[in-house]
N, CA, C and O atoms as CSV, one atom per row, in Angstrom:
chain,resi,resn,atom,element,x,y,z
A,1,UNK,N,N,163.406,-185.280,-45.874
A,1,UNK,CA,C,163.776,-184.964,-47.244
A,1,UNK,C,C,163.406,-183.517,-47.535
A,1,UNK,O,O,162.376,-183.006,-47.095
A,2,UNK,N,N,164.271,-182.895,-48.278
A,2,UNK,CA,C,163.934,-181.388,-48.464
A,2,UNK,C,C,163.395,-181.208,-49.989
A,2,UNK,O,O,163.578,-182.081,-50.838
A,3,UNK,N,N,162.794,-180.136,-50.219
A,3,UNK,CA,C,162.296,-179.504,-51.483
A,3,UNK,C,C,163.568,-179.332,-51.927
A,3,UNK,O,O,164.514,-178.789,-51.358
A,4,UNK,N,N,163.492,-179.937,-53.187
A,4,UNK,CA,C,164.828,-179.547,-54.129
A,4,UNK,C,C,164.028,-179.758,-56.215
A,4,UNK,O,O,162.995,-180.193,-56.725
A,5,UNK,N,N,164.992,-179.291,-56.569
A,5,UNK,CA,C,164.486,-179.286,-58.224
A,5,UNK,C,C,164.553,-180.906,-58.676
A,5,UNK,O,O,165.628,-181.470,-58.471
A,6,UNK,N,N,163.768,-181.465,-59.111
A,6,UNK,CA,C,163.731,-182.671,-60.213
A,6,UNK,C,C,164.676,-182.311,-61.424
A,6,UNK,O,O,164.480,-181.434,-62.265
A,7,UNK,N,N,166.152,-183.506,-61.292
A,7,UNK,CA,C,166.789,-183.603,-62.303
A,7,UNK,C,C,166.184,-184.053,-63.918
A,7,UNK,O,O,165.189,-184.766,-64.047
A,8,UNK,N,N,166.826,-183.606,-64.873
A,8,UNK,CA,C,166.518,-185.139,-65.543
A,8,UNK,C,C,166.352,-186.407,-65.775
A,8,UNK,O,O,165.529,-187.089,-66.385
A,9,UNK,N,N,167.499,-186.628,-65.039
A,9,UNK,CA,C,167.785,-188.230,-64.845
A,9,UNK,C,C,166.293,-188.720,-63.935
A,9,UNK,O,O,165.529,-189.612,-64.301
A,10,UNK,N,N,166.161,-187.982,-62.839
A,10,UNK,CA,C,165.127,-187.956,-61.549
A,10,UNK,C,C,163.906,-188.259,-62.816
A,10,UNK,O,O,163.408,-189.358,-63.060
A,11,UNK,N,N,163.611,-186.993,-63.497
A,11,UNK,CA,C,162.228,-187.218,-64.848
A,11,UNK,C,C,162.285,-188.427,-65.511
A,11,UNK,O,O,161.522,-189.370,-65.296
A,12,UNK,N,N,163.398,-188.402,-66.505
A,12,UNK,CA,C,163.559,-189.563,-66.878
A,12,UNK,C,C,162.612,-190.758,-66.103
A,12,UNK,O,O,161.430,-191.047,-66.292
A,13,UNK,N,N,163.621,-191.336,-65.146
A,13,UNK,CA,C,163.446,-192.476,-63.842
A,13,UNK,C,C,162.068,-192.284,-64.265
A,13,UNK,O,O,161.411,-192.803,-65.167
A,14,UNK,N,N,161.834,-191.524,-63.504
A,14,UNK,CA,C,160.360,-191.528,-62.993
A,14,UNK,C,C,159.013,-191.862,-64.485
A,14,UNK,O,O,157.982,-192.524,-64.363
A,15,UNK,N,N,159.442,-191.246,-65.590
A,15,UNK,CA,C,158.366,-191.529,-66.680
A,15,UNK,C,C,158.672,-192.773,-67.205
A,15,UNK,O,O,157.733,-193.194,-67.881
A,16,UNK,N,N,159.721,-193.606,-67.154
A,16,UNK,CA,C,160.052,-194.937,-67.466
A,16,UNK,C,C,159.281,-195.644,-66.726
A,16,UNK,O,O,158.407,-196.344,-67.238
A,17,UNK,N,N,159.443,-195.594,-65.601
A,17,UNK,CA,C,158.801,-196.313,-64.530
A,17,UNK,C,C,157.672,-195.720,-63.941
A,17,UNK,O,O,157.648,-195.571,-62.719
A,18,UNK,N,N,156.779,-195.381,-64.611
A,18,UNK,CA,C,155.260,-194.777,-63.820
A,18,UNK,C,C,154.733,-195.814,-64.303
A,18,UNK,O,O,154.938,-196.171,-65.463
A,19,UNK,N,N,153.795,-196.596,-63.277
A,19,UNK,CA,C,152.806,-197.247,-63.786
A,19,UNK,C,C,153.105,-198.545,-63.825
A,19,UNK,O,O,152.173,-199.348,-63.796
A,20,UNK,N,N,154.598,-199.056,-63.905
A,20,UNK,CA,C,155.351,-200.271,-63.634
A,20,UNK,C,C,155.899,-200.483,-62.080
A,20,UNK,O,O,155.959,-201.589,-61.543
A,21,UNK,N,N,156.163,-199.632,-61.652
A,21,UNK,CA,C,156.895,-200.006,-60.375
A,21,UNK,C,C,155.591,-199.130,-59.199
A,21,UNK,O,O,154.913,-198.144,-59.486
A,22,UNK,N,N,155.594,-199.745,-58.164
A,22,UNK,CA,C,154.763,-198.730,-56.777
A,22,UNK,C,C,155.474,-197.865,-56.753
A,22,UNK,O,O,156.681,-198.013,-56.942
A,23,UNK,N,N,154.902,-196.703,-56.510
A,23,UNK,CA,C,155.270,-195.210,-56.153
A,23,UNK,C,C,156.156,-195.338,-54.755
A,23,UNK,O,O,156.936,-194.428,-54.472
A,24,UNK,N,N,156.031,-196.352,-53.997
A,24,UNK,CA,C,156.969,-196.321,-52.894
A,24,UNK,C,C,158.479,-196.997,-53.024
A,24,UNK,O,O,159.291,-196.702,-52.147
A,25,UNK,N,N,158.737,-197.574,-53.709
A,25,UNK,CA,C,159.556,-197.832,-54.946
A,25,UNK,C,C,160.467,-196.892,-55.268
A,25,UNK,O,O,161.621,-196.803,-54.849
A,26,UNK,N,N,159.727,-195.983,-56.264
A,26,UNK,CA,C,160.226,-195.056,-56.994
A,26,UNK,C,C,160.790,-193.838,-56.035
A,26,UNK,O,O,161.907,-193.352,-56.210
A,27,UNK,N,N,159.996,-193.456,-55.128
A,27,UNK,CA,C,160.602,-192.923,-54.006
A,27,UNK,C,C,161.892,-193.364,-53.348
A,27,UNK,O,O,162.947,-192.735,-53.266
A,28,UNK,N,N,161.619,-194.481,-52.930
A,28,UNK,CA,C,163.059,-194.611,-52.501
A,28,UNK,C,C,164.244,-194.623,-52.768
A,28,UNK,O,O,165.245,-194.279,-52.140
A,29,UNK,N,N,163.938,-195.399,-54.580
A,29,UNK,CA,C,165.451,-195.047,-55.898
A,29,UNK,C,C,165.617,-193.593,-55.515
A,29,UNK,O,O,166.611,-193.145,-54.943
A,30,UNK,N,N,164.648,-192.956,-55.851
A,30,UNK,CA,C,164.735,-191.277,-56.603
A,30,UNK,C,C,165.012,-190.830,-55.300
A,30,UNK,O,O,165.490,-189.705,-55.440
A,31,UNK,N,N,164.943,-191.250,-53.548
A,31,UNK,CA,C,165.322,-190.789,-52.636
A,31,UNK,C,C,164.057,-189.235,-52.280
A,31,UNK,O,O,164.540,-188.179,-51.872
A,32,UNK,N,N,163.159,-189.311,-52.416
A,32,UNK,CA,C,162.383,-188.661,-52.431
A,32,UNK,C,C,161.092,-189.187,-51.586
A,32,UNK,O,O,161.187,-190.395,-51.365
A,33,UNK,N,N,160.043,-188.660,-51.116
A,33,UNK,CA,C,158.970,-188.750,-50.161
A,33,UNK,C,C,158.301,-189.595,-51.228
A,33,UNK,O,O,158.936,-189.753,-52.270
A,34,UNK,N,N,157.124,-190.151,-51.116
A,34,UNK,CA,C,156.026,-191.047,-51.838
A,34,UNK,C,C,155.068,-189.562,-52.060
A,34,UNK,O,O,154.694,-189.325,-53.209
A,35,UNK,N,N,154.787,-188.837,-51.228
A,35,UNK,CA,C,154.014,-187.565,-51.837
A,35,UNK,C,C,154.581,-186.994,-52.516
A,35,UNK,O,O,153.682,-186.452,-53.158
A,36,UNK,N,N,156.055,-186.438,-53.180
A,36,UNK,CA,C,156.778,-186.253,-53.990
A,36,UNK,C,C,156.320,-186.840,-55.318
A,36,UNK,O,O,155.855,-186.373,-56.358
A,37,UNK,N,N,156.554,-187.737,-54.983
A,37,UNK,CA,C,156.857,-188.402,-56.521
A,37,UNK,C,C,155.042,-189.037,-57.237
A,37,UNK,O,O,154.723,-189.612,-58.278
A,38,UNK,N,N,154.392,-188.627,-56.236
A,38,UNK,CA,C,152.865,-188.934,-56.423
A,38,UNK,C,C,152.498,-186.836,-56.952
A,38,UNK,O,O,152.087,-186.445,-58.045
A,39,UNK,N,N,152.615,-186.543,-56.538
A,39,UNK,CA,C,152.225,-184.744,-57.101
A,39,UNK,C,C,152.922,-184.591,-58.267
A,39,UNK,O,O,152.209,-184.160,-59.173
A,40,UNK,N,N,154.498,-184.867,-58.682
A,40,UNK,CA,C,155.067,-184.522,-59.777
A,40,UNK,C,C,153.854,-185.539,-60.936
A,40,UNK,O,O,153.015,-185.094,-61.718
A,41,UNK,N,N,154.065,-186.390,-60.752
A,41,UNK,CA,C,153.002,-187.535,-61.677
A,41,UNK,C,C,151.656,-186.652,-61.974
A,41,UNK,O,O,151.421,-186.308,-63.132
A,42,UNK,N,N,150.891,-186.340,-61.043
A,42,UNK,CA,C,149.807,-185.541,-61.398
A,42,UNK,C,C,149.978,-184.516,-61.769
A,42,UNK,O,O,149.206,-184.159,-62.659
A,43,UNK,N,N,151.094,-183.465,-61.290
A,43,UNK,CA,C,151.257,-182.030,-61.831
A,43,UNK,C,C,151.973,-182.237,-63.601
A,43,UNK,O,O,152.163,-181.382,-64.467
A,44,UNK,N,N,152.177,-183.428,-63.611
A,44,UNK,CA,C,152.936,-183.661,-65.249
A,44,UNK,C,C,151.981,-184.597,-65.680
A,44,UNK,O,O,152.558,-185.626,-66.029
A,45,UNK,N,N,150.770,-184.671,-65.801
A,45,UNK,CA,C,149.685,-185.603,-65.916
A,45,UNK,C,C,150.368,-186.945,-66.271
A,45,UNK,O,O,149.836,-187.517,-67.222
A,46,UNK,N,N,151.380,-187.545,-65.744
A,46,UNK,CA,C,151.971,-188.983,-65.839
A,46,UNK,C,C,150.680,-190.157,-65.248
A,46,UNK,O,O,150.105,-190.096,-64.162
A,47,UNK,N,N,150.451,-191.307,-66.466
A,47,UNK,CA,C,149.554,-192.402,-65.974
A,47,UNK,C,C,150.220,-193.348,-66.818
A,47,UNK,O,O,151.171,-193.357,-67.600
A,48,UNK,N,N,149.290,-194.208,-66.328
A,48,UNK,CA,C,149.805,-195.736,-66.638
A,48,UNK,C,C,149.401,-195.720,-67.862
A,48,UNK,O,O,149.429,-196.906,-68.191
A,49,UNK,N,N,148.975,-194.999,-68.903
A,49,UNK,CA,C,148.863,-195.074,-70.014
A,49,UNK,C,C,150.128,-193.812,-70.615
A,49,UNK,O,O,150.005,-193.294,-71.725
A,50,UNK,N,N,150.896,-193.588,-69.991
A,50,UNK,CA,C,151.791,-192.720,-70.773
A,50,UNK,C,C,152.188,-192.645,-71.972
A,50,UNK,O,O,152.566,-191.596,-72.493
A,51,UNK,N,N,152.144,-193.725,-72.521
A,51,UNK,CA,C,153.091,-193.858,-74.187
A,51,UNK,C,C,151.979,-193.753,-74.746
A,51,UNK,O,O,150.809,-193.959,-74.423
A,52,UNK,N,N,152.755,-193.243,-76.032
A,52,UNK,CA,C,152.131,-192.742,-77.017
A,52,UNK,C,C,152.284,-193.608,-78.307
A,52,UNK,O,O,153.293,-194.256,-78.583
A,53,UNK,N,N,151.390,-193.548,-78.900
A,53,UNK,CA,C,151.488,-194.325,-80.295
A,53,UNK,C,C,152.675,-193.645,-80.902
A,53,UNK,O,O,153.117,-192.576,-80.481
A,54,UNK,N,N,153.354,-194.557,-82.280
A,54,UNK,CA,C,154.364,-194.151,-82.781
A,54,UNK,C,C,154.037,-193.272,-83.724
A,54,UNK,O,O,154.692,-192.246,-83.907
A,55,UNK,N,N,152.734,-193.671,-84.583
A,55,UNK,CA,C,152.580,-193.000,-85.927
A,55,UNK,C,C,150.716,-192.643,-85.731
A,55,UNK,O,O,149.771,-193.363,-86.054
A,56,UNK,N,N,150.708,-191.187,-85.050
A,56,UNK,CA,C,149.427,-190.742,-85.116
A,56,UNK,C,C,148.230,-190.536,-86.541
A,56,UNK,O,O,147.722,-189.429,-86.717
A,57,UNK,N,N,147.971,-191.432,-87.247
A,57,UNK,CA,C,147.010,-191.020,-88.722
A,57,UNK,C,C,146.127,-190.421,-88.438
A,57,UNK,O,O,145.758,-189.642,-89.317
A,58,UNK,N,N,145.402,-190.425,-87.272
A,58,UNK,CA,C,144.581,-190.018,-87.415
A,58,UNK,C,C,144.719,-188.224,-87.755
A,58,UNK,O,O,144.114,-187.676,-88.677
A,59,UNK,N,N,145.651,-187.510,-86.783
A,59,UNK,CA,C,146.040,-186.740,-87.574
A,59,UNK,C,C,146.757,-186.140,-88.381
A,59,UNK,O,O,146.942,-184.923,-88.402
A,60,UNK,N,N,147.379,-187.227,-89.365
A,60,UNK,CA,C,147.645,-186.833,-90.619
A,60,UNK,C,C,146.535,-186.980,-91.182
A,60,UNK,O,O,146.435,-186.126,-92.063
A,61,UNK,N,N,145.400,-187.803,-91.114
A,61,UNK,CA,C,143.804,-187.273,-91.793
A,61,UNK,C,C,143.898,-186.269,-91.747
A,61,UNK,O,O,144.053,-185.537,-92.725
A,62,UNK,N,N,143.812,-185.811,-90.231
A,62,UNK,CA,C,143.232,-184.222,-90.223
A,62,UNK,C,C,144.185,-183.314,-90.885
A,62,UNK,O,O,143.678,-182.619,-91.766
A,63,UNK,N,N,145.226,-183.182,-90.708
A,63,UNK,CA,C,146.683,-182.517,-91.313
A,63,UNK,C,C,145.904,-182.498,-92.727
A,63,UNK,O,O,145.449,-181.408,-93.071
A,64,UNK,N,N,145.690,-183.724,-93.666
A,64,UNK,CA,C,145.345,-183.795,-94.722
A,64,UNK,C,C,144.628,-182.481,-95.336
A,64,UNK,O,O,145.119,-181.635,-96.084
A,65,UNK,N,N,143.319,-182.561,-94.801
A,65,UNK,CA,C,142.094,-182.309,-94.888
A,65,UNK,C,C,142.205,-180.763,-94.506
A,65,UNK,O,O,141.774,-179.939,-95.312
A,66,UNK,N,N,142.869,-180.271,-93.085
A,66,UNK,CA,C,142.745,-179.243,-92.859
A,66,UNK,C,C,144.380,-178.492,-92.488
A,66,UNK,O,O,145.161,-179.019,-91.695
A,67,UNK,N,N,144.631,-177.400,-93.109
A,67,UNK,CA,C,145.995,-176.783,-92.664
A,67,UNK,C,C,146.010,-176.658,-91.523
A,67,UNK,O,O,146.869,-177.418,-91.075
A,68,UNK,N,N,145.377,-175.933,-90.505
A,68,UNK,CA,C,145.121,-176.208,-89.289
A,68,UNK,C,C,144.495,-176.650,-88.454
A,68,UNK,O,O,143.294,-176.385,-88.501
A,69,UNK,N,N,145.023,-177.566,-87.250
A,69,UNK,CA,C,144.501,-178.768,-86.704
A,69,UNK,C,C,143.085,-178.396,-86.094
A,69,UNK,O,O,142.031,-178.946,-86.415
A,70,UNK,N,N,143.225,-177.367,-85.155
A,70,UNK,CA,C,142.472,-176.490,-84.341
A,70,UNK,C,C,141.100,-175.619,-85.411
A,70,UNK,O,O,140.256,-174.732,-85.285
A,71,UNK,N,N,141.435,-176.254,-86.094
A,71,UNK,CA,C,140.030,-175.788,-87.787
A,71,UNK,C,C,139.307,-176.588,-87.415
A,71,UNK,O,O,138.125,-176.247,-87.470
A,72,UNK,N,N,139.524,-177.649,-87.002
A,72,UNK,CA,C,138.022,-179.071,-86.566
A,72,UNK,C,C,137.614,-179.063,-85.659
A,72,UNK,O,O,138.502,-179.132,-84.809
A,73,UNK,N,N,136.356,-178.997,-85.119
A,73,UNK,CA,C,135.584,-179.512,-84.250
A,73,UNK,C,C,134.680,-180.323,-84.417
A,73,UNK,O,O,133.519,-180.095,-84.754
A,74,UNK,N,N,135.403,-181.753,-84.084
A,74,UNK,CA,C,134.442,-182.504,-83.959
A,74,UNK,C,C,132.556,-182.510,-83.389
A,74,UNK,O,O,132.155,-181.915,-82.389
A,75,UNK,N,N,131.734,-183.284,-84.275
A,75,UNK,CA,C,130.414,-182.767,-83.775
A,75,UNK,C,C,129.876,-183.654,-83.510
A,75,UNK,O,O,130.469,-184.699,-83.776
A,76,UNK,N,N,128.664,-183.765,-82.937
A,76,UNK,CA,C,127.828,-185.021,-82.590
A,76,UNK,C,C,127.340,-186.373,-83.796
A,76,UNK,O,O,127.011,-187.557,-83.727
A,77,UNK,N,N,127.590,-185.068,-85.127
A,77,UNK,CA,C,127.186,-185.381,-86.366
A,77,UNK,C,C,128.301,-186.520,-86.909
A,77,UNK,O,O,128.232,-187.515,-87.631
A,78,UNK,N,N,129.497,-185.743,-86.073
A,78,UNK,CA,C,130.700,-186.667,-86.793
A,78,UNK,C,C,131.135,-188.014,-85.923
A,78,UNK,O,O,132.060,-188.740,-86.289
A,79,UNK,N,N,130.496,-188.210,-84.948
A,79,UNK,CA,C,130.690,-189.194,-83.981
A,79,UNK,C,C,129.856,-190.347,-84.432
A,79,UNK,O,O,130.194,-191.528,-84.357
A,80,UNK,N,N,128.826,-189.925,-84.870
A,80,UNK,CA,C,127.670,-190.502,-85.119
A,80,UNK,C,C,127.965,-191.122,-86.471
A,80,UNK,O,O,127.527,-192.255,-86.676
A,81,UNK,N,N,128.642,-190.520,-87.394
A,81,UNK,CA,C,128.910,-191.168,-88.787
A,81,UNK,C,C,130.269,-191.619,-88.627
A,81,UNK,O,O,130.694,-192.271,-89.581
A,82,UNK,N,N,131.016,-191.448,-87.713
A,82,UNK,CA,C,132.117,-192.542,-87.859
A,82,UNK,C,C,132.160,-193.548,-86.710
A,82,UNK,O,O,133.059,-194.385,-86.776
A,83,UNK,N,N,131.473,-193.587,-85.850
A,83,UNK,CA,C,131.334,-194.380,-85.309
A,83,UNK,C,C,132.377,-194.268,-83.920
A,83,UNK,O,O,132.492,-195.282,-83.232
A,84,UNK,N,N,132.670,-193.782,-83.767
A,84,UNK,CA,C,134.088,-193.229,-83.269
A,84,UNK,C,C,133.064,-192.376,-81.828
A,84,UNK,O,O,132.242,-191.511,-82.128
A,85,UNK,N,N,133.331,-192.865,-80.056
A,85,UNK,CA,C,132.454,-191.923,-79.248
A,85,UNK,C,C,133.487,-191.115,-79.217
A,85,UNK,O,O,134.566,-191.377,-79.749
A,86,UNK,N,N,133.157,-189.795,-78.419
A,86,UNK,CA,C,133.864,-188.886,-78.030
A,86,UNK,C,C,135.257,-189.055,-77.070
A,86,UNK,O,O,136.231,-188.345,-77.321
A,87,UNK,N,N,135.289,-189.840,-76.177
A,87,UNK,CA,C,136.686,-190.397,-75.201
A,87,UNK,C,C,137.190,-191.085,-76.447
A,87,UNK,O,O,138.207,-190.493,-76.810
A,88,UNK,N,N,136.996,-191.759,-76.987
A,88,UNK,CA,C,137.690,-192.827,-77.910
A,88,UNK,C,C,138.158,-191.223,-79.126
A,88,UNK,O,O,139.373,-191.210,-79.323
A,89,UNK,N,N,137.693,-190.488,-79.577
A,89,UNK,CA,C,138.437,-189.418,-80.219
A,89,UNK,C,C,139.757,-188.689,-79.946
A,89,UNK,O,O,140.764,-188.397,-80.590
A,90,UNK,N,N,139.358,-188.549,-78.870
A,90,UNK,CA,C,140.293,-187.372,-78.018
A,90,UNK,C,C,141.548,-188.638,-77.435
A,90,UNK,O,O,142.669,-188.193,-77.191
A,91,UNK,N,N,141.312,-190.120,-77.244
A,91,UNK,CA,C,142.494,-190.949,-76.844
A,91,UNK,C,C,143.290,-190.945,-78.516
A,91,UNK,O,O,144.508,-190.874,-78.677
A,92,UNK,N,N,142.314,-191.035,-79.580
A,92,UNK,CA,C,143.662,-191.194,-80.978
A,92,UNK,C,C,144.237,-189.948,-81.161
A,92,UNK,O,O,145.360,-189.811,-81.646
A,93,UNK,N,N,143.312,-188.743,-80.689
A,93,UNK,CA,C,144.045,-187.832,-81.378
A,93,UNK,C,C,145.404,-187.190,-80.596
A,93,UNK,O,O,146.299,-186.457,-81.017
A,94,UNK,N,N,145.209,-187.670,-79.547
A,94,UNK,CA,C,146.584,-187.320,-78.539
A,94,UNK,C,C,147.336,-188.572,-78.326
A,94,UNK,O,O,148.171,-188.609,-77.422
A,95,UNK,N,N,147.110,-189.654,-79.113
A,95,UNK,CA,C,147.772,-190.751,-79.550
A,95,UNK,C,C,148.251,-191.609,-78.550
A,95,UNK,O,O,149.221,-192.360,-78.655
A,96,UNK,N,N,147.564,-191.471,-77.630
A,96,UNK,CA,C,146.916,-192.472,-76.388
A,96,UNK,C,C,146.923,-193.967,-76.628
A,96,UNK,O,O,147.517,-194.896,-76.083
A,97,UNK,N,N,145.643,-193.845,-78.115
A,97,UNK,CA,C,145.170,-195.348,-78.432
A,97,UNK,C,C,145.723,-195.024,-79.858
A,97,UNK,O,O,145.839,-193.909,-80.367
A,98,UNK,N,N,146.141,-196.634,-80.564
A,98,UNK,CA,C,146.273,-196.399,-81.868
A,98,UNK,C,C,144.697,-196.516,-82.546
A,98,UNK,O,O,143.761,-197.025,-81.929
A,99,UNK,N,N,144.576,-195.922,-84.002
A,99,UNK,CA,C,143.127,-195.931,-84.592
A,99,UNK,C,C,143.348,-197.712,-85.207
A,99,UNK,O,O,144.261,-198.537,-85.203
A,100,UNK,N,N,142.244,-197.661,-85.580
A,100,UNK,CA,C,141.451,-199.246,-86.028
A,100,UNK,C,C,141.565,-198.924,-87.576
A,100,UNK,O,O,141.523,-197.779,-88.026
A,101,UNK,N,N,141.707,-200.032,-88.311
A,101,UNK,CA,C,141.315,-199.763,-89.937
A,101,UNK,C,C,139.855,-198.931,-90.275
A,101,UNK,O,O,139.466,-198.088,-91.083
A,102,UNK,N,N,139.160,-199.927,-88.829
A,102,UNK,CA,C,137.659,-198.683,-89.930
A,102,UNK,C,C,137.397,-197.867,-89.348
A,102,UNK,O,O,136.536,-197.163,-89.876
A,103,UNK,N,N,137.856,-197.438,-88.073
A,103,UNK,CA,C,137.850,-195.796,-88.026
A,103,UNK,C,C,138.369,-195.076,-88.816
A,103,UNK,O,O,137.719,-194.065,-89.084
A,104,UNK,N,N,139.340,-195.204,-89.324
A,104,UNK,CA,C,140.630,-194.864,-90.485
A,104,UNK,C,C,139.551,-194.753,-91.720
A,104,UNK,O,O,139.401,-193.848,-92.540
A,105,UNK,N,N,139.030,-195.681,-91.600
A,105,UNK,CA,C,138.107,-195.738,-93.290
A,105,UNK,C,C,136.835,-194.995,-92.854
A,105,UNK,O,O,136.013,-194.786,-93.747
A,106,UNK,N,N,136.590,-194.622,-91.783
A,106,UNK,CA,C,135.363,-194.067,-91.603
A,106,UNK,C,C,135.359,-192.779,-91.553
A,106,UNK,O,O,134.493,-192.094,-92.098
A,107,UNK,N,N,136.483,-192.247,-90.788
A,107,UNK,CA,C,136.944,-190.491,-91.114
A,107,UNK,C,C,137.484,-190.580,-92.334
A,107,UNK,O,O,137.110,-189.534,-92.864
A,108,UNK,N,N,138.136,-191.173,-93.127
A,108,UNK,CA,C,138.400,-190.708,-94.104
A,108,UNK,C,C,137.364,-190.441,-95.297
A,108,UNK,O,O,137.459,-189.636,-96.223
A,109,UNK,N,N,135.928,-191.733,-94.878
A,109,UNK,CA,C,134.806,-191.506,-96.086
A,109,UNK,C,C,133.951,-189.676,-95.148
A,109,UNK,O,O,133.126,-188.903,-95.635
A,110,UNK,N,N,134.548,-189.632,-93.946
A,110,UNK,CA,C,133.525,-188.567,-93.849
A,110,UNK,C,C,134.065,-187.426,-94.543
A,110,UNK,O,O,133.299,-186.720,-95.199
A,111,UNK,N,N,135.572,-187.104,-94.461
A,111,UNK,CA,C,135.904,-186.391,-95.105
A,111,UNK,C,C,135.872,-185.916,-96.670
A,111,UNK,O,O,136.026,-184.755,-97.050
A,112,UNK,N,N,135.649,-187.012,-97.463
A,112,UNK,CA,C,135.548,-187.800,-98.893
A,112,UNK,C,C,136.944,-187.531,-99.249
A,112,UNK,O,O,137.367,-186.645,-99.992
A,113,UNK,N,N,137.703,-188.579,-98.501
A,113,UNK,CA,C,138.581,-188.160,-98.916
A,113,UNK,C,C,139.173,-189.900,-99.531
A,113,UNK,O,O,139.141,-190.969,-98.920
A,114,UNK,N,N,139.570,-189.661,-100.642
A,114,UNK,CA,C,140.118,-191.119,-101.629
A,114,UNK,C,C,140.636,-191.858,-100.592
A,114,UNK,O,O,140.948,-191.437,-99.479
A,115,UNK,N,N,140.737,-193.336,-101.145
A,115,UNK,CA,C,141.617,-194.123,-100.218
A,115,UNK,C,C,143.322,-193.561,-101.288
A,115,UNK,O,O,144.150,-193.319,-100.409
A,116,UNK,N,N,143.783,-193.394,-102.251
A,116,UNK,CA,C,145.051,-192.488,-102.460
A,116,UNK,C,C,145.542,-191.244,-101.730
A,116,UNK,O,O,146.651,-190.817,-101.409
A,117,UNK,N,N,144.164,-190.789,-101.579
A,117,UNK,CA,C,144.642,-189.282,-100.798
A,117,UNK,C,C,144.898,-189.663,-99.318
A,117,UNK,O,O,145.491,-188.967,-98.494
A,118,UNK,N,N,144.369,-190.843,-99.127
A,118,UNK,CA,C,144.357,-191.184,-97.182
A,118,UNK,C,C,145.903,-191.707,-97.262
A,118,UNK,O,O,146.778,-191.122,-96.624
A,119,UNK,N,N,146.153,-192.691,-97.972
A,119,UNK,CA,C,147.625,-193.260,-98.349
A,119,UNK,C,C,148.565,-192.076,-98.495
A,119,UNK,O,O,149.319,-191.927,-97.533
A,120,UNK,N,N,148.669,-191.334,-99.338
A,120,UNK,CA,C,149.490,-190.063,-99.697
A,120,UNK,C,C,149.685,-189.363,-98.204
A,120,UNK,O,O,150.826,-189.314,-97.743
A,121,UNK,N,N,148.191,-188.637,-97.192
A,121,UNK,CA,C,148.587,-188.609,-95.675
A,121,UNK,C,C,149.632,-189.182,-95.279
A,121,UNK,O,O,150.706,-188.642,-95.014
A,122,UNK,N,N,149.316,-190.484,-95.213
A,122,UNK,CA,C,150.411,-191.652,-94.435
A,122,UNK,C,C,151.641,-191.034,-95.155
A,122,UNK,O,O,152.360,-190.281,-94.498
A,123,UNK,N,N,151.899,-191.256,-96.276
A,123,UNK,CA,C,153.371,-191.548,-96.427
A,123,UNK,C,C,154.185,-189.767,-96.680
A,123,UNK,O,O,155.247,-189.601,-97.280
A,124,UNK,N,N,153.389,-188.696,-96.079
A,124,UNK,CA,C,154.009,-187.066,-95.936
A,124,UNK,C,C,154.997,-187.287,-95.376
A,124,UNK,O,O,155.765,-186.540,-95.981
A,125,UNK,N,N,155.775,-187.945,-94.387
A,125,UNK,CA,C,156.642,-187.579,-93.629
A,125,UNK,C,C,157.991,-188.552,-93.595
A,125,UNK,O,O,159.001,-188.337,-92.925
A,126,UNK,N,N,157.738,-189.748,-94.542
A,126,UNK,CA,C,158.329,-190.899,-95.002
A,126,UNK,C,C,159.596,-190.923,-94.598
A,126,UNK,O,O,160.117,-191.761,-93.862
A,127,UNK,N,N,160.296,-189.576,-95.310
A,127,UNK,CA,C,161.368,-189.187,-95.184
A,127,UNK,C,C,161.897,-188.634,-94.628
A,127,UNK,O,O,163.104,-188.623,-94.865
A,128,UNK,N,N,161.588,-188.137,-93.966
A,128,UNK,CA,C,161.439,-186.957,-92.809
A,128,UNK,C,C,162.273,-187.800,-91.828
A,128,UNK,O,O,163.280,-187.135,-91.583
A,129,UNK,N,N,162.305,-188.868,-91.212
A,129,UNK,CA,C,162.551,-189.793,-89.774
A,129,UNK,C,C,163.741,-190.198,-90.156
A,129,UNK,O,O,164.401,-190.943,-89.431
């Protein structure tokens, strides 16, 4: 098999089926080596957790609270009062994992931010979709 460019269709395939089908599998549809289609996966950080939540709140909290996202850094202080560890942060905020009601209620009391103003978050983009 020779070095050639990954189609779409080839991407596609392949992010549908990461994590569902063996990589030796997917090789053989996509007609490609098993080291192929094992490097594109890692060089495109593809895992068996690929999908993403539909509706990230947690940052529309942050959206809320701060114009820019990259304004927060989370602290030991804030882990500690929401209860929320550090891996479990960084999976909602790249929408990995969906958030829980009382994480939801727990960043939002750290922020002080109303349960109206947390609701109002939610529904910014209503219309938008």
């Amino acid at each position: 098999m020779s070095n050639k460019k990954w189609t779409k269709n080839e991407i596609a395939y392949l992010v549908e089926n990461y994590g569902r089908m063996s990589l030796e599998d997917m090789a053989i549809h996509l007609n490609r080596s098993v080291m192929a289609v094992r490097l594109y996966a890692l060089r495109h950080r593809l895992d068996d957790k690929h999908q993403v939540v539909k509706e990230n709140r947690l940052k529309k909290l942050l959206e809320y609270r701060f114009r820019h996202l990259e304004d927060f850094h989370p602290s030991k202080f804030f882990f500690r009062e929401t209860g929320i560890n550090q891996v479990r942060y960084w999976d909602l905020f790249f929408g990995r994992k969906s958030i829980k009601p009382e994480e939801y209620k727990a960043v939002a009391e750290y922020f002080n931010i109303t349960i109206s103003e947390a609701f109002d978050s939610l529904q910014l983009n209503l219309f938008d979709q």
